[in-house]
C-alpha positions in Angstrom: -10.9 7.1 17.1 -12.0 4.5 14.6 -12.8 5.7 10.5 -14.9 3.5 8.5 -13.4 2.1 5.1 -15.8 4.6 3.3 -14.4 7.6 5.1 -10.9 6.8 4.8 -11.9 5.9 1.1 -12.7 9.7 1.0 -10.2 11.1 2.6 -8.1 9.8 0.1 -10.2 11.4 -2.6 -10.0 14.8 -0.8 -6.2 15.0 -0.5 -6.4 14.0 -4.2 -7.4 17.0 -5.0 -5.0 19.0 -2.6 -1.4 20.6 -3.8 0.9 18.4 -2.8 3.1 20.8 -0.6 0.3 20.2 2.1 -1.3 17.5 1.4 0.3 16.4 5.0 -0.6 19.2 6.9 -4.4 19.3 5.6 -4.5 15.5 6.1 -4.0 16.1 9.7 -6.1 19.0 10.2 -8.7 17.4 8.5 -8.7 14.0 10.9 -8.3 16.3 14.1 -11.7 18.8 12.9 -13.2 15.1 12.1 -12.3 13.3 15.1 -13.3 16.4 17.2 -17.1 16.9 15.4 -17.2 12.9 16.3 -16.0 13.4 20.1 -18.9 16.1 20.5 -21.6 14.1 18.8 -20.6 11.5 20.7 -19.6 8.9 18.1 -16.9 6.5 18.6 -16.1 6.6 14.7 -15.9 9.1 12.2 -18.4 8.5 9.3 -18.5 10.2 5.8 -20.7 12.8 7.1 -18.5 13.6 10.0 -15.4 14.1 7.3 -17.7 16.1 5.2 -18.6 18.7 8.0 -15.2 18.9 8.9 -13.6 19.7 5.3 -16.3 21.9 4.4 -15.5 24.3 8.4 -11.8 24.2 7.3 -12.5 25.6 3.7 -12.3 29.3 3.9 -16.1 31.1 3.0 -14.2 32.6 -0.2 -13.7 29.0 -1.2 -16.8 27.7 -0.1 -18.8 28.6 -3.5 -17.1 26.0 -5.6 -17.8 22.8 -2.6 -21.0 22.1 -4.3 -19.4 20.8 -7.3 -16.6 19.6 -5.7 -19.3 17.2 -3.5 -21.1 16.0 -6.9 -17.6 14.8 -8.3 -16.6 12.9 -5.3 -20.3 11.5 -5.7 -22.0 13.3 -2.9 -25.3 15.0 -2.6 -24.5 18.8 -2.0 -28.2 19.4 -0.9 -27.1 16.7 2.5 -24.7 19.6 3.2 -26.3 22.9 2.3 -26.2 23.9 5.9 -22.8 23.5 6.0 -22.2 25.5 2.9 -23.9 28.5 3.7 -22.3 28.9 7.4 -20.3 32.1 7.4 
């Protein structure tokens, strides 16, 4: 599956902000949930919204809360992903 330099760009962001001792493991999960949303949509290449949707279902709902800001500082419009947010 194909990733645009925007959402590799992000990826990259993401795992910034991850502990190092799984930085790995999340970097994988986080490409499979991606490439799997794209596979069902039908997309041949993940896209930043694609990534978005993945990392926000792989965040616990404890965690979820603090996403918002988390979007803003990566330059993102929380309001795109409200759905997303509030998904138990």
């Amino acid at each position: 599956m194909n990733w645009n330099d925007a959402t590799e760009d992000l990826l990259q962001q993401i795992l910034s902000r991850t502990p190092r001792p799984i930085r790995d493991e999340t970097e994988s999960q986080l490409k499979r949930a991606a490439e799997s949303i794209a596979e069902e949509e039908g997309l041949s290449r993940v896209g930043v919204n694609t990534l978005v949707a993945a990392w926000i279902r792989s965040t616990p709902a404890a965690v979820r809360p603090d996403m918002g800001r988390q979007l803003e500082q990566l330059g993102l419009d929380p309001d795109e992903y409200s759905e997303l947010l509030n998904e138990s």
